[in-house]
N, C-alpha and C positions, 0 to 999 in steps of 0.2 A: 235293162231288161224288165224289172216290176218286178210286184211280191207274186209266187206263183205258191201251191200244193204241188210238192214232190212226191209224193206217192198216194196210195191207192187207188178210191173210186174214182177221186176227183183230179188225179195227174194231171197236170199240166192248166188246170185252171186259175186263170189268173184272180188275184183280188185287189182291191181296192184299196190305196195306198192313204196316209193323210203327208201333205207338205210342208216341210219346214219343220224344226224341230221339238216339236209339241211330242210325237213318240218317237220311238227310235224301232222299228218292226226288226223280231230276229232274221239275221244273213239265211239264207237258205241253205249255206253249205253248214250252220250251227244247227238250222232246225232238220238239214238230213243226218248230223250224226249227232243228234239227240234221239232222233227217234228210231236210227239202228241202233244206239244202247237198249231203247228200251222196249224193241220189238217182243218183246214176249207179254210184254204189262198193258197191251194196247185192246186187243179182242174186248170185245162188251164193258170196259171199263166207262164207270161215271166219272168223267172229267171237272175237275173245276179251273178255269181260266183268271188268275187274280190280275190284274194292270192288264186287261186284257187286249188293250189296244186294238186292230184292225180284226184283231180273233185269229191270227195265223197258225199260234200252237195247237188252238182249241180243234178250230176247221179241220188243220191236217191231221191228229188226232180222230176226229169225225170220219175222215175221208180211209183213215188207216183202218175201222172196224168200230170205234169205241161206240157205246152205246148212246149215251148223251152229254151233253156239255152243259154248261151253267155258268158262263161270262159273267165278268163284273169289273166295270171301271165307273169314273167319274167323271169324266170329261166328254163332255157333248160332243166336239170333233169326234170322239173316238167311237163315241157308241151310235152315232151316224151311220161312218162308215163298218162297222161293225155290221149294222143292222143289214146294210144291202149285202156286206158279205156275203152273209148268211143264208139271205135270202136267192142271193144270183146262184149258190153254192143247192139251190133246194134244200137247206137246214132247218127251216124251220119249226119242224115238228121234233127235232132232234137237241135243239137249242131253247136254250131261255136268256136271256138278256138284264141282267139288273145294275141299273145305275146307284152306284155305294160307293162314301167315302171308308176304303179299305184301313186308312191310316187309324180311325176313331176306333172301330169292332169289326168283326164280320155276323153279327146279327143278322141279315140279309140270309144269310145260308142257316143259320138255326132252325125258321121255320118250315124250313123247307122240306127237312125231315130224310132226306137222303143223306148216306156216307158216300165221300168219294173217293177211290181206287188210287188214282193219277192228278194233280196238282201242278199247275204251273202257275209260275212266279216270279213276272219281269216287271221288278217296281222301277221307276225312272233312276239312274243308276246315281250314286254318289247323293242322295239325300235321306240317307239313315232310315230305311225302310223298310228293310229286311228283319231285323229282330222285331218289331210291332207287328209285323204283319204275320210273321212265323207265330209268336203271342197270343196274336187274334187267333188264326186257325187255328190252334191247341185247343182255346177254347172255346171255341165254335160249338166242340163235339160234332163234328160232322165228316174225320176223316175215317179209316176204317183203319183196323190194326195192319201193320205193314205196308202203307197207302205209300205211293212216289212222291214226291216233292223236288219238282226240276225248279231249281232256281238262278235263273240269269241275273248275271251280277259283274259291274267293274271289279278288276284287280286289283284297284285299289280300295274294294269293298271286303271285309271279311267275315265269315260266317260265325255268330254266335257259339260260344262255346259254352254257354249254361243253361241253354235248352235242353232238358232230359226228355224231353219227346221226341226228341227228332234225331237221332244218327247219319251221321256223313257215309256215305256208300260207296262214293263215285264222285271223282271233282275232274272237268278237264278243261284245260286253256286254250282258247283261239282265240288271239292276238290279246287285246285289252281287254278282250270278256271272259269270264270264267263260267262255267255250268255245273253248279253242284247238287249233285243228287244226292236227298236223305230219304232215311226211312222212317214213316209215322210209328212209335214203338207204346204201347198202354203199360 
């Protein structure tokens, strides 16, 4: 059936897939009960999109109300298809696009000078990504006090437990993947 937007403006619009397993795009039955937990955090939020692959979470986010997005991956496939996304999506004015290796910093979003609200975070699963990259976003300075942080993640991946910025809020399983929600805390 393809990657589509489950809700809002842009229901049922399909996007644009990459083949073979360079990403792995979230199920759509994860990204609709991701984002019935977090129907209330969605209205005018600043998004930021980390491993942002085809931009699914960011777009449907987009499509839900939020205000703006701000992707960033590092893979040319990704940010290709990304870009038509976006653009078959009429995002463009809504979106920003920055190619960053997320693993080193997220300097990329320092100067940018916005906080973001809402956060997601689907680093390629099982390659130790998630503590540097939580790391990085800490000190970015760029999230806002009680900011979301949805993080898609294998089961057999577990969430740092010596981060004092981040609090576990919400963790739920479908199938091999897990989605744990923290809260950015100052």
């Amino acid at each position: 059936m393809g990657l589509r937007i489950i809700g809002g403006d842009l229901k049922g619009k399909r996007l644009k897939s990459i083949h073979g397993k360079l990403i792995r795009p979230t199920a759509d039955r994860i990204r609709e009960a991701i984002f019935n937990i977090l129907s209330n955090s969605i209205a005018k939020a600043l998004v930021l999109d980390l491993f942002a692959g085809t931009g699914a979470l960011g777009i449907e986010a987009l499509s839900r109300g939020a205000e703006r997005a701000l992707f960033v991956d590092n893979q040319h496939a990704s940010l290709s298809v990304l870009k038509q996304n976006v653009l078959s999506c009429g995002l463009g004015e809504k979106a920003v696009i920055v190619k960053w290796n997320i693993r080193k910093n997220l300097n990329c979003i320092k100067s940018i000078g916005q906080k973001f609200d809402l956060i997601f975070l689907d680093p390629p699963y099982n390659e130790g990504l998630i503590t540097p990259s939580l790391v990085n976003l800490d000190q970015s300075d760029a999230l806002k006090n009680n900011a979301r942080i949805v993080v898609e993640h294998s089961v057999f991946e577990t969430l740092p437990t010596d981060l004092c910025a981040f609090q576990l809020s919400d963790q739920r399983k479908y199938g091999k993947t897990l989605v744990s929600f923290l809260n950015h805390v100052i």
